[in-house]
C-alpha positions, 0 to 999 in steps of 0.5 A: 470231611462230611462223610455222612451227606457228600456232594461228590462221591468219587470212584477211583481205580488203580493198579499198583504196577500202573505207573501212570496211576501213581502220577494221576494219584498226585494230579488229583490230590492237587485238585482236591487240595484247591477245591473249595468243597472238598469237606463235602467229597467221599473217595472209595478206591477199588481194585483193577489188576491191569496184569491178572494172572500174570506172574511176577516178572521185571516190568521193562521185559514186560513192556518190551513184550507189549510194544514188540520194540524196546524202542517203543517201550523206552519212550513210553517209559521215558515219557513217564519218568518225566511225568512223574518227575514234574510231580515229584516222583521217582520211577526206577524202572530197572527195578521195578516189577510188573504182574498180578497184584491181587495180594497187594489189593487185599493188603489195601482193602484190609488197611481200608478197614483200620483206616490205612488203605489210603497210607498203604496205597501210597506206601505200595507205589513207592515201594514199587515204583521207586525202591524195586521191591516185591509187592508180590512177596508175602514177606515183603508185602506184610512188611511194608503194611506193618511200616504204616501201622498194619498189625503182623495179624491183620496183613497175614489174614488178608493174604488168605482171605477169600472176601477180600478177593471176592472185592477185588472181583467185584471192583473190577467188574464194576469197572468194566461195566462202566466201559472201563478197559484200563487204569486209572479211573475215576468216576464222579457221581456215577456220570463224570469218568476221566481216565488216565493221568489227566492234568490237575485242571482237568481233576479241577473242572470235572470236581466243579462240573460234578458239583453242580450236576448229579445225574447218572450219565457217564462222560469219559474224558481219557489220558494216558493210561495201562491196560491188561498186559502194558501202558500207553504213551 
């Protein structure tokens, strides 16, 4: 990758309890795959919390709370694990959990540094979403960073550090700035924002279009998605 002149510059923002993010993870991976500049792209990821200060609870009540029905929210989460299947993933709700994941963004943002974030990204959906277990947990979260190479040292200090949460911040109120209410998003060269879990063509075209275009307006094109305290359908 030529990191040093990109073309494209890409910002995403995700949130690990969003389990619309993991599936639009994959689309654009696809996209990127099959793009034919893609040596000439640099992807920054930056946090959202899309449950700040909310404390750790099962992510089904969770959703029942934010549609009022179960009904409501087992057709959400049902139409996800269908999504997600199509792409080969594996959602266990029953699991799973749902709150804020600060500690889990800074685990990232300190991998980033050591070349892991993106490895320890994908980590912490699986973990997650698939197997159920805590990312909120100090314990576990050191744990899974140490199984993609995060030194024991490294994942303690994260979890204390005032910095890395001050990004954290700072990476949610650019997305906010932008008109950002939920995650995912991505944003192209400061003007071409998708948000949702959009097909892998429409990642596809919008890479093309930003190639040949590098102005600053944005332009939003929205999917599926989680906002503070749920997720659409």
């Amino acid at each position: 990758m030529n990191i040093l002149s990109p073309q494209i510059t890409i910002d995403i923002w995700s949130d690990f309890v969003c389990p619309w993010c993991w599936i639009a993870k994959k689309r654009f991976e696809k996209a990127l795959d099959v793009f034919e500049n893609k040596d000439n792209v640099l992807i920054r990821h930056h946090s959202y919390r899309i449950a700040s200060e909310f404390a750790p609870a099962p992510f089904k009540a969770a959703m029942y709370k934010k549609f009022g029905t179960e009904q409501g929210a087992e057709l959400m989460m049902k139409q996800i694990k269908i999504a997600g299947e199509s792409e080969g993933l594996l959602y266990n709700f029953d699991t799973m959990l749902f709150g804020d994941t600060k500690d889990a963004h800074a685990m990232v943002k300190m991998a980033d540094q050591v070349g892991l974030g993106e490895k320890l990204a994908e980590r912490l959906f699986m973990a997650s979403i698939t197997e159920g277990r805590s990312i909120f947990d100090h314990k576990e979260l050191v744990a899974i960073s140490t199984e993609v190479g995060v030194s024991p040292t490294d994942a303690e200090n994260a979890l204390n550090s005032r910095t890395l949460r001050d990004a954290i911040i700072s990476d949610e109120n650019n997305a906010r700035a932008i008109g950002a209410s939920g995650v995912p998003l991505f944003l192209l060269n400061n003007r071409y924002s998708l948000s949702g879990a959009q097909p892998a063509s429409s990642f596809l075209g919008v890479l093309q279009q930003a190639w040949a275009d590098k102005q600053n307006e944005v332009v939003i094109t929205k999917g599926q998605s989680c906002e503070v305290g749920g997720c659409s359908i």
